[in-house]
C-alpha positions in Angstrom: 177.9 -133.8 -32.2 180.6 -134.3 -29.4 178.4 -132.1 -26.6 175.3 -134.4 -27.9 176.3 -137.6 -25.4 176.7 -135.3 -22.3 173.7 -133.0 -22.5 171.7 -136.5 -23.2 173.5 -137.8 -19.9 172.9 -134.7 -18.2 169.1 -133.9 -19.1 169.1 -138.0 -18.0 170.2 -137.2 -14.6 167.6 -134.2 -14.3 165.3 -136.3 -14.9 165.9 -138.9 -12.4 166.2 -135.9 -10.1 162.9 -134.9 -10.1 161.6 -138.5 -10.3 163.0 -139.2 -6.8 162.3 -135.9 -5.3 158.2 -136.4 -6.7 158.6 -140.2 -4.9 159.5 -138.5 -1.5 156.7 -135.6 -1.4 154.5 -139.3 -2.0 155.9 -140.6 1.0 155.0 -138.0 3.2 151.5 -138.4 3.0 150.5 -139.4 6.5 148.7 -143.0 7.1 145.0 -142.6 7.9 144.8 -145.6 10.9 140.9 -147.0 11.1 139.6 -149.5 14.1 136.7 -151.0 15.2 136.0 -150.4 18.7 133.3 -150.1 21.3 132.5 -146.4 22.7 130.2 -144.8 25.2 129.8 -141.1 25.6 130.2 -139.0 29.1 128.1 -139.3 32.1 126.1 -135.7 33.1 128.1 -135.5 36.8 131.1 -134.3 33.9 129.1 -131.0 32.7 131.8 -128.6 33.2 134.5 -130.4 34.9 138.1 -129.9 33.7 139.1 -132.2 31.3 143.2 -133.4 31.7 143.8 -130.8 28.5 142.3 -128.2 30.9 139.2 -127.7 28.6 135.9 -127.6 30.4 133.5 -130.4 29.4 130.6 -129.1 27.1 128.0 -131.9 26.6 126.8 -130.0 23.7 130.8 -130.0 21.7 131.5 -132.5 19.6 134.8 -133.9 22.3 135.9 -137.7 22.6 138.5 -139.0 25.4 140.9 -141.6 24.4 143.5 -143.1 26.1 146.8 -142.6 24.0 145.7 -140.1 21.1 147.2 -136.4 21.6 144.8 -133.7 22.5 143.7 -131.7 19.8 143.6 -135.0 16.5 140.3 -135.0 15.1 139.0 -139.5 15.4 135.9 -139.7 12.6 133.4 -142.1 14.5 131.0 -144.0 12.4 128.1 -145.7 14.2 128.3 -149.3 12.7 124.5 -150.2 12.9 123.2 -147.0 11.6 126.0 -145.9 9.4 126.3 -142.3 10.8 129.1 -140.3 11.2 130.6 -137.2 12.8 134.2 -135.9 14.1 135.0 -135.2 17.3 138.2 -133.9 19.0 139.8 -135.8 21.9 140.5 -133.2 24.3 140.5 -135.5 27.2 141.9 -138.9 28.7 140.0 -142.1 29.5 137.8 -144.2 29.2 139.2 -146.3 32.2 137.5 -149.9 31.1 139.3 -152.4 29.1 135.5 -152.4 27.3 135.5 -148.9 25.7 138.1 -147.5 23.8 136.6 -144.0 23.6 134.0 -141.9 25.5 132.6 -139.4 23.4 130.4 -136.6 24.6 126.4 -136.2 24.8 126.3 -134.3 21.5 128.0 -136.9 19.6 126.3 -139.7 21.2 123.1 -138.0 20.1 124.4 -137.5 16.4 125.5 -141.1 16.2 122.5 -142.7 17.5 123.8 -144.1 20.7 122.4 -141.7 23.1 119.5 -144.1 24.7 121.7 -147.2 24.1 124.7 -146.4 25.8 126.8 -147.9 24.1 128.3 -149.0 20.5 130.3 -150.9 18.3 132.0 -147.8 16.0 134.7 -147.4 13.1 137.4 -145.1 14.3 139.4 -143.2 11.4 142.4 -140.7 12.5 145.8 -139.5 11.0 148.5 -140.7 12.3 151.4 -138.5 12.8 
């Protein structure tokens, strides 16, 4: 009856253990980040030109530019107006106007709906690290 009161304390302490380790694998879930922004998508002069990751511009890969993401994170773009999506990577830096956030390539502009418009209001979704 004596060991009773500390195997209850101890089998309490394990227990608070793993409560607080399961809280910190939660926290470690990184933040998804979503914005609304305007985009337009490459111009054809780019077709195979370097891009500042060193990549070659493909009009037909699904690529974006952005000014401050890091090459390589994967941006969901969702048309506004037609509800369409698609992923692109940002392999690339621009666009240079305080207008567009993101230039995305002909492929995606095609996918998206924007291709003959040239432009769009978009939801961006990316994970932030």
């Amino acid at each position: 009856m004596k060991y009773l009161k500390p195997i209850r304390l101890l089998l309490l302490l394990c227990l608070f253990a793993v409560v607080a380790k399961s809280q910190e694998i939660v926290e470690k879930v990184p933040d998804t980040v979503k914005k609304i922004i305007l985009t337009t998508y490459y111009a054809k002069k780019f077709e195979g030109r370097r891009t500042t990751s060193g990549e070659r511009y493909r009009s037909s890969k699904f690529t974006a530019a952005h000014r401050t993401l890091p090459f390589g994170t994967i941006i969901k773009v969702k048309n506004l107006r037609t509800g369409k999506t698609v992923e692109v990577k940002v392999n690339d830096r621009g666009p240079f106007s305080k207008k567009f956030s993101l230039d995305i390539s002909r492929a995606a502009a095609q996918a998206l709906g924007i291709y003959k418009l040239g432009y769009a209001r978009v939801e961006i979704a990316y994970v932030s690290k």
